[in-house]
N, C-alpha and C positions, 0 to 999 in steps of 0.2 A: 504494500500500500504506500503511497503516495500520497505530500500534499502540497498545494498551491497557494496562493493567497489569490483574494478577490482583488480585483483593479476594480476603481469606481467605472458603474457602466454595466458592469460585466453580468451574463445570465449565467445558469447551470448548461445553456446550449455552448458558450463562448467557452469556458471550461474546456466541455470536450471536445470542442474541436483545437481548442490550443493543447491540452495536454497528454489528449487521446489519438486526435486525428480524424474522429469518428462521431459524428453526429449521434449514433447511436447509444455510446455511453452515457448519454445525457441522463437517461434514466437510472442507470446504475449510480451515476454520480449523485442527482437526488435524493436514493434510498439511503446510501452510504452515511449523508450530511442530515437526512432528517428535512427535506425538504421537497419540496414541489417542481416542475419543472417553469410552473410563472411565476416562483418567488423571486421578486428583485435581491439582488446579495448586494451586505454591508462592505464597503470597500473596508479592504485589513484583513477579513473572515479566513480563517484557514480552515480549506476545502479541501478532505480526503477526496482520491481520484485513485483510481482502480488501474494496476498496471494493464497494459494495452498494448498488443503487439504494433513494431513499430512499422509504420506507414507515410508515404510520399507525400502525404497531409502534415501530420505531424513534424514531419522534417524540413517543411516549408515553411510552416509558421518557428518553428528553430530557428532555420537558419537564418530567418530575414526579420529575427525578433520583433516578431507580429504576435501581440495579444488584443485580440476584435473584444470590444464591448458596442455590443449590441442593444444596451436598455434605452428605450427612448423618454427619456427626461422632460423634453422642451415643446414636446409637440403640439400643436392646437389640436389636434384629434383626443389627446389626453386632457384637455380641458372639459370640464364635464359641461358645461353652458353650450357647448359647441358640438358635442355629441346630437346626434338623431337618427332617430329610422332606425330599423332594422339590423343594421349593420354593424348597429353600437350594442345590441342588447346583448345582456349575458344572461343564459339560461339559470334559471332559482334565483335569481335578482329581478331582474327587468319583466320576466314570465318562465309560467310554472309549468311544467310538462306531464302530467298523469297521466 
């Protein structure tokens, strides 16, 4: 096992793909830390990460010391006054599905 630290910005998707290579450890990486895969992370947070066979992915965001954070912060879409329709709604918030 492995661990990283959060950069501000950063998802549990940006993790694995900087540390793993593999979009798919995202979820491992969640279960491991006790989290969600749309928890926003505390920049500092040390985040176990699961060894990961290594990959052309992985060895790119190495080599060219590339850490992507992906959270979007600033957005007017995240503004809730500015949200509508359809497209905004989240299921068991906005409506309920039985």
């Amino acid at each position: 096992m492995r661990t990283t630290k959060a950069k501000p910005g950063q998802t549990v998707l940006d993790i694995a793909l900087q540390t793993c290579g593999d979009a798919s450890a995202a979820a491992q990486i969640a279960v491991l830390n006790g989290l969600t895969l749309t928890d926003a992370l505390v920049a500092g947070t040390e985040i176990q990460v699961p060894e990961w066979p290594a990959n052309p992915v992985r060895a790119f965001f190495h080599a060219n010391g590339i850490s992507s954070a992906t959270l979007a912060t600033s957005s007017p879409w995240l503004q809730e006054s500015k949200r509508r329709g359809i497209g905004s709604w989240a299921i068991g918030v906005d409506f309920i599905i039985s």
